[in-house]
Legacy VTK file of the C-alpha trace (Angstrom):
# vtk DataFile Version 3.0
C-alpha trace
ASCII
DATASET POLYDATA
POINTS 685 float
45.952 117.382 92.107
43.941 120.134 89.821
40.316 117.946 90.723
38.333 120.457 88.725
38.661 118.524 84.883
36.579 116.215 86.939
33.957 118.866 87.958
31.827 118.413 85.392
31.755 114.300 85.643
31.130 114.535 89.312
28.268 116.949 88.323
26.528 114.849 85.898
27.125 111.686 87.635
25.851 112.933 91.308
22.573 113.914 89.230
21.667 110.267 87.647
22.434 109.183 91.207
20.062 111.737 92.590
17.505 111.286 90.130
17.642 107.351 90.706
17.211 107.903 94.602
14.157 110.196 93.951
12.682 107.411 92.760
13.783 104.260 94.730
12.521 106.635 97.404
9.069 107.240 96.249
8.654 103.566 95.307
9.783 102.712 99.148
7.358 104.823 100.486
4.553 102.631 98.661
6.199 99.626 100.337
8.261 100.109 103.170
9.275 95.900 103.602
10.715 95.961 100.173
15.058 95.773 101.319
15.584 95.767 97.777
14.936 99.525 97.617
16.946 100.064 100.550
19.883 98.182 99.055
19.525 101.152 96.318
19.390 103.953 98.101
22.015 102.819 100.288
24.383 101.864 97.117
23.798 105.749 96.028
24.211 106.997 99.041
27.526 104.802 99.543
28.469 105.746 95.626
27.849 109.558 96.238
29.807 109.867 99.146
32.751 108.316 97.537
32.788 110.407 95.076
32.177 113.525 96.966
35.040 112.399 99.491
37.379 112.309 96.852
36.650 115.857 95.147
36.699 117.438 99.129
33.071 118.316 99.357
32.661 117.666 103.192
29.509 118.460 103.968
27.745 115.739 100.942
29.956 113.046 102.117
29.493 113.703 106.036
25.293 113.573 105.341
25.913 110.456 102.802
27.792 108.676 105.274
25.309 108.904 108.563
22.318 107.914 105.710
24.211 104.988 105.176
24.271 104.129 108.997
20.846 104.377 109.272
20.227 102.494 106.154
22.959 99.800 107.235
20.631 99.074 110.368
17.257 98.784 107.635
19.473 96.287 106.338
19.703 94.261 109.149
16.697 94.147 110.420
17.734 96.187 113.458
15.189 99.108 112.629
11.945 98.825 110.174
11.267 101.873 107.586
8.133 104.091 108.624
6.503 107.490 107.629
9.004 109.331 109.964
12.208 107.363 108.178
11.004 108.158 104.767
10.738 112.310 105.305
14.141 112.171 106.683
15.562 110.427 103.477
13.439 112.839 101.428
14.666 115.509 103.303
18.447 114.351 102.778
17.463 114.424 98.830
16.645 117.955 99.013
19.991 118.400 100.938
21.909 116.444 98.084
20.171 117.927 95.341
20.725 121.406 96.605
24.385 121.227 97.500
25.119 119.781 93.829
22.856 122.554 92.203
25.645 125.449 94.598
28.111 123.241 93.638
27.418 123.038 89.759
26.922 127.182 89.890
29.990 127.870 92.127
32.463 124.946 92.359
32.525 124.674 96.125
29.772 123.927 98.580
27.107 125.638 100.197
27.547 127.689 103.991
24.472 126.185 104.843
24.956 123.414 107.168
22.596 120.788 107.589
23.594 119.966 111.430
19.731 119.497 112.099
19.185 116.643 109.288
22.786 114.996 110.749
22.066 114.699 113.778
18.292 113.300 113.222
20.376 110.509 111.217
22.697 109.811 114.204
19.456 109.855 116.628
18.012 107.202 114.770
21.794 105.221 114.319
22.224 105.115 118.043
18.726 104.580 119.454
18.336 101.460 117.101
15.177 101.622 117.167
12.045 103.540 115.306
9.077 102.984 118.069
7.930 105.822 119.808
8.749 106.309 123.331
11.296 103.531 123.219
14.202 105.965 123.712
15.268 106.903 126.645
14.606 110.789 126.503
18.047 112.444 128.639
20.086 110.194 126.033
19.605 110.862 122.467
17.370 113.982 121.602
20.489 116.583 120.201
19.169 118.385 117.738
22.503 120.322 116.686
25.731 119.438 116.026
29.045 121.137 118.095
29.858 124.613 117.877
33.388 125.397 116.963
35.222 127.744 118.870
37.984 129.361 118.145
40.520 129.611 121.364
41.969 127.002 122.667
40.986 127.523 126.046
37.344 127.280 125.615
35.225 124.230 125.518
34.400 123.423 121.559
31.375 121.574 122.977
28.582 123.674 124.143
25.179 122.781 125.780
23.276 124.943 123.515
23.992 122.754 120.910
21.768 119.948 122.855
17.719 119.914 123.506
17.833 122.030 126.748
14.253 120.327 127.609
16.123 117.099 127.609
18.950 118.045 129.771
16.517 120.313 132.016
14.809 116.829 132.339
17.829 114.783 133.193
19.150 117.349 135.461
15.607 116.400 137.175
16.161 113.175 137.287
19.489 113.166 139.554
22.068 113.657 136.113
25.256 115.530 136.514
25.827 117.389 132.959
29.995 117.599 132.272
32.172 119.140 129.813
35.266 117.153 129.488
38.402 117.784 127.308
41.048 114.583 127.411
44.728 115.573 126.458
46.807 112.638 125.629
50.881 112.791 125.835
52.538 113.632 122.809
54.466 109.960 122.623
50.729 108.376 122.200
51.367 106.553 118.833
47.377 104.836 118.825
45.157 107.952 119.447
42.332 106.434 117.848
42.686 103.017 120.289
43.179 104.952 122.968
40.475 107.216 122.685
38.011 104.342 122.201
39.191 102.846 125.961
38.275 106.032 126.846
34.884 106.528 124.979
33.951 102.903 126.261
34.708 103.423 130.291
32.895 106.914 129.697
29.904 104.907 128.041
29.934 102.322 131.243
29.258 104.896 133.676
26.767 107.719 131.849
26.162 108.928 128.010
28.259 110.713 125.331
25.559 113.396 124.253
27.773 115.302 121.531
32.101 114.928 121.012
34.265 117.457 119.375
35.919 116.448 116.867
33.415 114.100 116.005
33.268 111.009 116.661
34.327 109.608 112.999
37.356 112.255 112.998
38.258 110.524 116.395
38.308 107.133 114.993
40.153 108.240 112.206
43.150 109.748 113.835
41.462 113.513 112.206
42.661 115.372 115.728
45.371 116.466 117.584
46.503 115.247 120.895
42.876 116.197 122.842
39.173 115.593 122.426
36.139 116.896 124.049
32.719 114.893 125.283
29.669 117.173 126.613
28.628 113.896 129.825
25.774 112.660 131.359
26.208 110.456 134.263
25.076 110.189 137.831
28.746 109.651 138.973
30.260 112.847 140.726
33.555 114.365 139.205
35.358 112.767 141.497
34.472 109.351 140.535
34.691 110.001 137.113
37.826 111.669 137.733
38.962 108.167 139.286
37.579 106.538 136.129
40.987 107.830 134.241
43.245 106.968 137.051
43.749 103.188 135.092
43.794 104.609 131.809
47.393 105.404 130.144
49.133 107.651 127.967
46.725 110.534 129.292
48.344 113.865 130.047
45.382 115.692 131.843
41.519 115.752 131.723
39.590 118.844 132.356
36.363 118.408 133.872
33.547 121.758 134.178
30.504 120.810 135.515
27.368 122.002 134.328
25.394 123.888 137.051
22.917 125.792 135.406
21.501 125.626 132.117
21.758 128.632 130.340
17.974 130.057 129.577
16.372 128.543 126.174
15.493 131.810 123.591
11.463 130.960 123.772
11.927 131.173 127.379
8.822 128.389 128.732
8.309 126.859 125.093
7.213 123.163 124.880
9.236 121.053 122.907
7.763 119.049 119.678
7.294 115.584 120.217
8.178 114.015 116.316
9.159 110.233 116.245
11.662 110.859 119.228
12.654 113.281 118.378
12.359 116.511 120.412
12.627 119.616 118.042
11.683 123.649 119.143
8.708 124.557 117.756
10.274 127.244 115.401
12.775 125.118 114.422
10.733 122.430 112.895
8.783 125.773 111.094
11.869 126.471 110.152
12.914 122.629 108.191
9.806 122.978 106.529
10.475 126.489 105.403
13.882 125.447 104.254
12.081 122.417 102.347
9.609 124.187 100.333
11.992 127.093 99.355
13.918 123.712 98.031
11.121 122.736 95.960
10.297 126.029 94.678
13.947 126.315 93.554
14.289 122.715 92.005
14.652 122.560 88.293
16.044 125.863 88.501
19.771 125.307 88.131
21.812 125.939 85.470
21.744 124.262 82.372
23.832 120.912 82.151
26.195 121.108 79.127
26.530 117.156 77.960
24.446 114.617 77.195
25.230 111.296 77.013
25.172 109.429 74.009
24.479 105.683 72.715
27.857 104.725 70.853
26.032 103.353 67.608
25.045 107.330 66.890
28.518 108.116 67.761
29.750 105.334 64.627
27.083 106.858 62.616
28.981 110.459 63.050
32.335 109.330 62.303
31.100 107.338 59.211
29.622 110.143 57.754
32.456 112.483 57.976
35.090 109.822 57.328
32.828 110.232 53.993
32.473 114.091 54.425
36.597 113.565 53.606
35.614 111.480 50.534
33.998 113.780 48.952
36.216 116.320 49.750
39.277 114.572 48.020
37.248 114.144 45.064
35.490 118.107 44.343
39.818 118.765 44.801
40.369 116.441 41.706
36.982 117.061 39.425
39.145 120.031 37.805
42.360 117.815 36.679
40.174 114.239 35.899
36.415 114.876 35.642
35.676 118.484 34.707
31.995 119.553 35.276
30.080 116.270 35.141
32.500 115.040 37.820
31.503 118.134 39.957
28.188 117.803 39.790
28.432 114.133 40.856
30.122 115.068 43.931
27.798 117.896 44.764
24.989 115.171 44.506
26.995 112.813 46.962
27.553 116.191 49.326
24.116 116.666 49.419
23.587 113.042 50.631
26.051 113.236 53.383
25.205 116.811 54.381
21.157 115.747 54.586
22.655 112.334 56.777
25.154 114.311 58.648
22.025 116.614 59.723
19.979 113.346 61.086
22.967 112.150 63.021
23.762 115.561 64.493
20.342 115.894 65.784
19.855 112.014 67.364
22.956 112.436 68.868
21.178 115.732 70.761
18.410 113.991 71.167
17.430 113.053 75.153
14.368 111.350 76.343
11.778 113.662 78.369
12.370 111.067 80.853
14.787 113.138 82.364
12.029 116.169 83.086
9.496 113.964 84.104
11.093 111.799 86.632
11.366 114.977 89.021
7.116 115.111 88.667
6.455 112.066 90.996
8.016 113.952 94.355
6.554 116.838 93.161
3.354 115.634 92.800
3.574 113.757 96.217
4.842 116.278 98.560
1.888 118.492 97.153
-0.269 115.829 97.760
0.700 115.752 101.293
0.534 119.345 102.486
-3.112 119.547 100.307
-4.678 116.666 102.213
-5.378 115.550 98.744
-4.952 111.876 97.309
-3.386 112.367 94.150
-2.439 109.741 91.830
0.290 110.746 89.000
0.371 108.547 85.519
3.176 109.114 83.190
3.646 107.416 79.447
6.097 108.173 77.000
8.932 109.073 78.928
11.094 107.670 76.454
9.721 110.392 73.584
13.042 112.141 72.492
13.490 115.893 72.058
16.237 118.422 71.715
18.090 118.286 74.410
17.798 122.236 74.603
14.032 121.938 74.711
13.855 119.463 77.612
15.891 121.993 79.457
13.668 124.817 79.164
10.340 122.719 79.048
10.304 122.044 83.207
8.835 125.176 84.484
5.898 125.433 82.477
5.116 121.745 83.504
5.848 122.230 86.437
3.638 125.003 86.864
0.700 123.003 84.842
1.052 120.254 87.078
0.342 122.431 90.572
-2.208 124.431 89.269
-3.930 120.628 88.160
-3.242 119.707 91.793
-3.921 122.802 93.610
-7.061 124.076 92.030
-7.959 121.740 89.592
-8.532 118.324 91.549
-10.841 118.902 94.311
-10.390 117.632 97.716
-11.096 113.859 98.568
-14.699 114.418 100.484
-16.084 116.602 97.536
-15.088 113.981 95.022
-16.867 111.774 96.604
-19.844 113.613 97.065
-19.735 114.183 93.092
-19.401 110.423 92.442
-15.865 110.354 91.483
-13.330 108.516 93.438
-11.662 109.897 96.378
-8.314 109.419 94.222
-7.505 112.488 92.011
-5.454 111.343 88.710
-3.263 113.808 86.981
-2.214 112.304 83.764
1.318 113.083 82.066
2.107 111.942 78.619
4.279 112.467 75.939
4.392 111.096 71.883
5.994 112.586 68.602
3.424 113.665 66.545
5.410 114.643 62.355
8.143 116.700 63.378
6.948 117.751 66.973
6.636 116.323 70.359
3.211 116.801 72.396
3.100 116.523 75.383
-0.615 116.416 77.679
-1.379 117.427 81.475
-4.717 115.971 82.253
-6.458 115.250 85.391
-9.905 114.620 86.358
-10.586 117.669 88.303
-13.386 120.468 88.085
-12.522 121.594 84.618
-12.860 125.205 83.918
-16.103 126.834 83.402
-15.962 129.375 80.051
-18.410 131.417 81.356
-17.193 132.233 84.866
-13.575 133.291 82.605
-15.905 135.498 80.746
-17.945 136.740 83.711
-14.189 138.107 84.813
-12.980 138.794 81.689
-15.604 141.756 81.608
-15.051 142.565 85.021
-11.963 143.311 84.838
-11.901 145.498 81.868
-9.710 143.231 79.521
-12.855 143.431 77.064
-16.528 144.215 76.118
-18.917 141.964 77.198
-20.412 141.969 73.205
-16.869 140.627 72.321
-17.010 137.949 74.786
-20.502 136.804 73.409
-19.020 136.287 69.687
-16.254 134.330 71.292
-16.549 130.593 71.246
-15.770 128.714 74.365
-12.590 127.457 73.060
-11.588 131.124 72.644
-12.927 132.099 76.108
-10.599 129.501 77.843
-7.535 131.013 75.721
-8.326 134.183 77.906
-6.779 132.611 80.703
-3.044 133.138 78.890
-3.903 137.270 78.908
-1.548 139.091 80.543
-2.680 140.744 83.647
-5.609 138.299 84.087
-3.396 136.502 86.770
-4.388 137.944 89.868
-5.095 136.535 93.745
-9.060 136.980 92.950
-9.047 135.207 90.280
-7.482 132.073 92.295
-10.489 132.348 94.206
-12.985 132.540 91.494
-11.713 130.493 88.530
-9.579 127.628 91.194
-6.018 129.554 90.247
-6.384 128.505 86.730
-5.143 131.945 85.542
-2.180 132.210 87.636
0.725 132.317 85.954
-0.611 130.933 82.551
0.799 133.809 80.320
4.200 133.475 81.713
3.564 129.336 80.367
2.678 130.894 76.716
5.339 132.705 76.928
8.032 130.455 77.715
6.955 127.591 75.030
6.853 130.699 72.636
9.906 131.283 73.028
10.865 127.274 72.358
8.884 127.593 68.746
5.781 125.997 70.510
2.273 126.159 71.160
0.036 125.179 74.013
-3.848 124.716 74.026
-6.745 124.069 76.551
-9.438 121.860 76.422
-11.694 121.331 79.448
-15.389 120.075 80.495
-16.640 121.281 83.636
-17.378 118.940 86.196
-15.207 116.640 84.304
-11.500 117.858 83.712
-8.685 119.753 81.851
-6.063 119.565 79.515
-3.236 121.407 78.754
-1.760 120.035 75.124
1.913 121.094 74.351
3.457 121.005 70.994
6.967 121.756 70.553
9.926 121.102 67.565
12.334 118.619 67.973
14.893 120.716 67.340
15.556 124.152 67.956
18.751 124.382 65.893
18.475 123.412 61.942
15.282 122.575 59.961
13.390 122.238 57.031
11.526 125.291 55.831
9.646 126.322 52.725
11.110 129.576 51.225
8.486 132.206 49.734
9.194 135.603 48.463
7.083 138.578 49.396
7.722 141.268 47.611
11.223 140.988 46.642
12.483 139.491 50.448
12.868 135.642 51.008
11.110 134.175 53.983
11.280 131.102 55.533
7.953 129.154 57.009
8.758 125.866 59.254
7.714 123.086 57.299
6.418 120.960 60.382
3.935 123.950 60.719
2.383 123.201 56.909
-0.324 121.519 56.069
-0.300 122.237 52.304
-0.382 124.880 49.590
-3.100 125.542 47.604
-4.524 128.482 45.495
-7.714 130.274 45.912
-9.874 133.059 44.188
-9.666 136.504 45.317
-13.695 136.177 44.586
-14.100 133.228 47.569
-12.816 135.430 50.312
-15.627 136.904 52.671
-15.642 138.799 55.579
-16.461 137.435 59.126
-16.531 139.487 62.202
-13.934 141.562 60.396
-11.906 138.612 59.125
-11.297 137.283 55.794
-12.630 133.402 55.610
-12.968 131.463 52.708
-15.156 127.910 52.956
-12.304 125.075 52.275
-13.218 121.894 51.984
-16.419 122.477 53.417
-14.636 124.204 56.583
-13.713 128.089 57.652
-10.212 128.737 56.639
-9.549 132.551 57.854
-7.364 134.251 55.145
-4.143 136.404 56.696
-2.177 138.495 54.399
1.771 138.359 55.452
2.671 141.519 53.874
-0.229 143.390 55.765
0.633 141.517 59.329
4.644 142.145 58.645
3.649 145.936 57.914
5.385 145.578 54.312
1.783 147.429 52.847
-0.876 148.894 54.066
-4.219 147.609 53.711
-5.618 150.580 51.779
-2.950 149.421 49.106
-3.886 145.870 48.719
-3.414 145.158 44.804
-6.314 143.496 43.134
-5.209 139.493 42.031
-7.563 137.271 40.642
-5.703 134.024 41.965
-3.904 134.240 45.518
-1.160 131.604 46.832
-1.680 130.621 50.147
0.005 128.224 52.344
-1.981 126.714 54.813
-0.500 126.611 58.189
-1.554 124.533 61.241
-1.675 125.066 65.089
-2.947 121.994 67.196
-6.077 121.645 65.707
-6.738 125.081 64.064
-5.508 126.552 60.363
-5.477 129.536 58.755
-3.963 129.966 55.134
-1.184 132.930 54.288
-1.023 134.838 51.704
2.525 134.671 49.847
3.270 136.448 46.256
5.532 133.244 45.230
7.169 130.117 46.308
11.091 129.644 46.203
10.605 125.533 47.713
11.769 123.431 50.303
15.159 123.749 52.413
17.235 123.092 55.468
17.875 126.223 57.234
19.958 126.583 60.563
18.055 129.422 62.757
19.762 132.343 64.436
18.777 134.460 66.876
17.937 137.694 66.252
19.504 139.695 69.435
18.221 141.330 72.319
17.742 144.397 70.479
15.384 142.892 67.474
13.749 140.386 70.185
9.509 140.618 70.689
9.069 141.122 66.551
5.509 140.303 65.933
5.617 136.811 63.829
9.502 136.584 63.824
11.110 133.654 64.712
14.277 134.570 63.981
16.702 134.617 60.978
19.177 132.161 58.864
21.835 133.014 56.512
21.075 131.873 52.979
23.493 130.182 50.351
24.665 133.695 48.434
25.363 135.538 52.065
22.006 136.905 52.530
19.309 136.587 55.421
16.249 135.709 55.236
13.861 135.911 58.240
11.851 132.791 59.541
8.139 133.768 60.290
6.615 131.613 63.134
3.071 130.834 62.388
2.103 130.064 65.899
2.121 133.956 66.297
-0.669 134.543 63.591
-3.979 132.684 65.406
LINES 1 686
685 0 1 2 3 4 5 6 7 8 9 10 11 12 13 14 15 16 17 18 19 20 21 22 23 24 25 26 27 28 29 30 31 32 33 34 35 36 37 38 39 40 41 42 43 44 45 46 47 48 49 50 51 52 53 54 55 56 57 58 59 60 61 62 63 64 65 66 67 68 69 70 71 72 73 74 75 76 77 78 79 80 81 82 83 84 85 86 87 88 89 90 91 92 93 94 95 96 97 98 99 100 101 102 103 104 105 106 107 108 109 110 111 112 113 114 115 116 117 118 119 120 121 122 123 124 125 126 127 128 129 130 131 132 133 134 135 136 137 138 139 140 141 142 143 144 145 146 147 148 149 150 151 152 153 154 155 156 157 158 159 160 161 162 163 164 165 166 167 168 169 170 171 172 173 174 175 176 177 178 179 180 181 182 183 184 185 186 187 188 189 190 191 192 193 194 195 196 197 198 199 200 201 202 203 204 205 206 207 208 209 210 211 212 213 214 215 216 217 218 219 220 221 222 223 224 225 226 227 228 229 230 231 232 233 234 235 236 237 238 239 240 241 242 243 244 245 246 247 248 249 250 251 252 253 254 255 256 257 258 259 260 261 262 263 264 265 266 267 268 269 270 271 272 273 274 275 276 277 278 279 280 281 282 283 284 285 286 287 288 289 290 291 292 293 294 295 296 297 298 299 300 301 302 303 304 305 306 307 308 309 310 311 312 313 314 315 316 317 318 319 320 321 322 323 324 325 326 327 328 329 330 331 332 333 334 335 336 337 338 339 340 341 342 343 344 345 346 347 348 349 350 351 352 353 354 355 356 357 358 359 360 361 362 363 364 365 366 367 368 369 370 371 372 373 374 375 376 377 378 379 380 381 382 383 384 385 386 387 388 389 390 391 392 393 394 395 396 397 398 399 400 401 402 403 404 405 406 407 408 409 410 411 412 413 414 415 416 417 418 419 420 421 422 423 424 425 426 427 428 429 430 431 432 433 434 435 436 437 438 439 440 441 442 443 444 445 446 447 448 449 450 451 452 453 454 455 456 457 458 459 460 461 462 463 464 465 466 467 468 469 470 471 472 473 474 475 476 477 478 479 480 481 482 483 484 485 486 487 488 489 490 491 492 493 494 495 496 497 498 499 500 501 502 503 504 505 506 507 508 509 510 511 512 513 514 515 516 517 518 519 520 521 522 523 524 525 526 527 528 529 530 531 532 533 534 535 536 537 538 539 540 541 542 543 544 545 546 547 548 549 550 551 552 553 554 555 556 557 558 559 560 561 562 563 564 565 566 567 568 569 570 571 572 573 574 575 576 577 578 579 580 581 582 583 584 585 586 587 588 589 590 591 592 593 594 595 596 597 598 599 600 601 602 603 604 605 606 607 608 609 610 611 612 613 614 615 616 617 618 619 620 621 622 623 624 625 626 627 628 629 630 631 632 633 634 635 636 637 638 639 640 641 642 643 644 645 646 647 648 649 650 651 652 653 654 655 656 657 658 659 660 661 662 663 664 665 666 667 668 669 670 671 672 673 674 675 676 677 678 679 680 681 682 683 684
């Protein structure tokens, strides 16, 4: 069976699994005696190995199913959750999450194997129990799973696959270490029973440290007619050779004892200690490596390609093109029955439909930022942990809906927002105290519609940033004059920190990493038709405020002519139109402001920014049209020679050759075939 039309289900529905065991996880961790979350993670873990079984992806159903072991003993009562139990299962997350992610890019799994994170699972399955020291130490500290080998002749299982301080320490202790391969007679017709007689008179007289095939394939009949055990025992290989005398339907049993252990890489290097479990130094460096590259990679898949969607929208749809068909039946009968007024009637009732088609269309796109911000809380904790930091996260608004194209895109500036609020912005618990504040850092996350945009606010009661340290650097660095600093207001000096080239490592040090990274933030909600801002007090705080469409596909747009071209201005971006006299405009620090409303409203002439005249040309007009445009909380008014009015546009790009135009947006094609270009007015501050 072809089991790649499902590929995309398993996709989608592995993530909401995922997503849902992120959390159950993080809520655990806050209570560890809570079963109820461990009745959760173990029903996703159960769900997403069944799934993965069935569409052949090995390596996410082998790691499900040992979870689900060591969550079956949680259950009952045999083990208790602690600290060590909880960065396991976070650690099998990351696992999950990034097979999926290889999986969703290349339709098969990853090569990496994740033996280690097994085999920690099994540990903790077999010794039954979580208190330190309570293990006996020559019995369960493997740290890898079996080599494979190819010949036949060979032993599959291998003692470098084991902790060689453990067996160096049982060999101590009066242990023979044996490598024994079982071959049962062809005519065996219950391989699985008879392997477990054998597995339980092995068991009576030593340990089974590692089995190849495993010991799952074993008891489901997934071998031939032989098996292999690497043995511990104090028996000789006599006596153990004895053991099989009474045991039937075996053809032969090879026994190799285990002299000499081969010689460990680090030579004389102590073994970790962690939880019982005894891991090489380098290779616990090494899990943590592999962990943060996963969290520096997460969120950085490839774009999911459907969205669910609540069947009442999905009604709405098909009632408005059912009518869609109405209308159409009736502008093919207006020449034969109704002539003109007939026409214009069912132009009227197009328009209607068309307007409520466009609604529909865009709720049905429509997601929740819930879906971007429910990655945050691991984030935030796992940051919070290697910082020495106490960091508490608050979210509201999660169920704010956006294009589901923006809520794609808008997770790696937030993400960044959020460290750099973490990192450098919250200071560390002693120094919070010492300021008065409690030991607790908050960082704040929030989202609400605000017209026809979303906003969404990173906040946290950190250090703030200081304006004139940004300036102090500003000049130092030769991005400008230290007179143009002094005529900037503060709220200009902090928008210094999105300046290209003013990310640098000193500048970590200097301003708490407040300018790393921050144009490449600018840049990317730019590029979404957005805007961010800063607003800090020192001492006190910061916050980032986002504003973004809801839609990135089709709105509304006022249409003004300059010159004889049609542009097109985003509606959600206008405050209102107004006129004003040539004879009000002034000049301040060389630009033109006129006093609105008893407020500075700088003046900016469209056909001067979109090079369409020169300056030295500007015609002399008593009366000028402006439309006043907003940006968070500033405005500035453009200069238009006419209005054409309101209406819906669909946006197209412009191509990668015409990309970067100063105060383009892009384009849409108008009613008669032309194109008119769409200015965005976030450009012009």
């Amino acid at each position: 069976m072809d089991m790649n039309q499902y590929m995309e289900i398993f996709i989608e529905e592995s993530k909401e699994h995922l997503q849902s065991m992120n959390q159950v996880l993080l809520e655990l961790e806050n209570n560890m005696s809570d079963v109820q979350h461990v009745n959760e993670i173990f029903r996703v873990a159960h769900t997403i190995k069944g799934m993965s079984g069935t569409m052949g992806f090995s390596k996410v159903a082998d790691l499900t199913h040992e979870m689900e072991n060591v969550l079956h003993l949680v259950r009952n009562h045999e083990i208790a959750v602690n600290s060590y139990i909880i960065d396991i299962l976070f650690e099998c997350f990351d696992s999950l999450e990034g097979q999926i992610s290889h999986i969703e890019e290349n339709n098969v799994e990853s090569d990496e194997e994740n033996i280690t994170l097994v085999n920690k699972l099994k540990e903790i399955f077999k010794t039954k129990s979580n208190t330190p020291g309570a293990v006996d130490p020559t019995v369960a500290q493997v740290v890898e799973e079996v080599k494979v080998v190819t010949t036949d002749e060979e032993f599959h299982v291998d003692v470098m696959q084991t902790s060689l301080a453990a067996l160096r320490q049982s060999a101590s202790e009066g242990f023979n270490i044996m490598k024994i391969r079982v071959t049962l007679v062809e005519s065996c017709m219950l391989k699985a029973a008879r392997s477990f007689i054998i597995f339980n008179s092995l068991e009576d007289q030593g340990d089974v440290l590692l089995s190849y095939p495993s010991a799952e394939d074993i008891e489901d009949e997934k071998f031939d007619l032989f098996f292999e055990v690497l043995y511990l025992t104090k028996d000789s290989e006599t006596e153990i050779r004895h053991l099989f005398d009474s045991i039937s339907e075996i053809d032969k049993v090879d026994i190799e004892v285990v002299d000499e252990l081969p010689q460990d890489e680090l030579g004389s290097q102590e073994p970790v200690i962690v939880n019982n479990n005894i891991v090489k130094a380098t290779e616990e460096k090494q899990i943590k490596e592999e962990t943060v590259q996963q969290e520096k990679s997460s969120g950085k898949g490839k774009t999911s390609k459907t969205v669910r969607v609540d069947i009442d929208r999905l009604d709405n749809l098909m009632n408005l093109v059912s009518e869609l068909i109405i209308v159409k039946t009736s502008m093919e009968e207006h020449d034969s029955d109704k002539g003109k007024s007939g026409m214009a009637d069912a132009v009227e009732y197009l328009e209607r439909i068309t307007t409520s088609l466009h609604d529909a269309v865009m709720k049905v796109r429509m997601v929740p930022v819930e879906r971007v911000f429910n990655r945050f809380p691991r984030m935030v904790r796992d940051l919070a942990k290697d910082l020495d930091k106490k960091i508490k996260l608050v979210m509201s608004g999660q169920e704010t809906e956006v294009d589901r194209t923006v809520v794609d895109e808008i997770a790696d500036p937030l993400i960044h927002l959020i460290r750099n609020s973490i990192d450098h912005g919250i200071e560390s618990p002693t120094e919070r105290e010492q300021r008065g504040k409690s030991a607790h850092g908050t960082v704040n996350l929030k989202a609400y519609p605000e017209g026809n945009n979303v906003v969404i606010e990173v906040v946290d009661d950190g250090n703030g940033i200081d304006p004139k340290v940004i300036a102090k650097k500003v000049v130092s660095k030769g991005l400008l004059t230290e007179k143009e600093v002094d005529n900037m207001s503060d709220k200009d000096v902090l928008n210094l920190l999105f300046m290209p080239g003013f990310s640098t490592a000193e500048t970590v040090t200097d301003l708490s990493g407040r300018g790393v990274g921050l144009d490449v933030v600018k840049s990317k909600i730019a590029t979404l038709g957005g805007s961010v801002d800063i607003l800090s007090e020192v001492g006190e705080g910061s916050k980032f405020v986002i504003r973004l469409p809801l839609t990135l596909a089709i709105i509304q747009a006022l249409m003004v002519y300059l010159d004889d071209e049609k542009y097109a201005l985003p509606l959600n971006n206008i405050s209102e139109i107004t006129t004003i006299k040539s004879s009000a405009i002034s000049m301040l620090q060389s630009q033109e402001v006129v006093l609105y409303r008893n407020r500075t409203l700088p003046i900016i002439r469209m056909k001067e920014i979109l090079e369409l005249r020169d300056p030295s040309e500007r015609e002399e007009v008593k009366e000028l049209t402006v439309v006043i445009v907003r940006k968070g909380s500033e405005e500035a008014g453009l200069v238009v020679d006419s209005l054409i009015g309101q209406q819906e546009i669909v946006i197209k790009s412009l191509g990668a050759y015409l990309k970067g135009i100063p105060a383009i947006a892009g384009a849409t094609i108008l009613g008669n075939g032309g194109v008119a270009l769409i200015v965005d007015p976030n450009q012009l501050f």
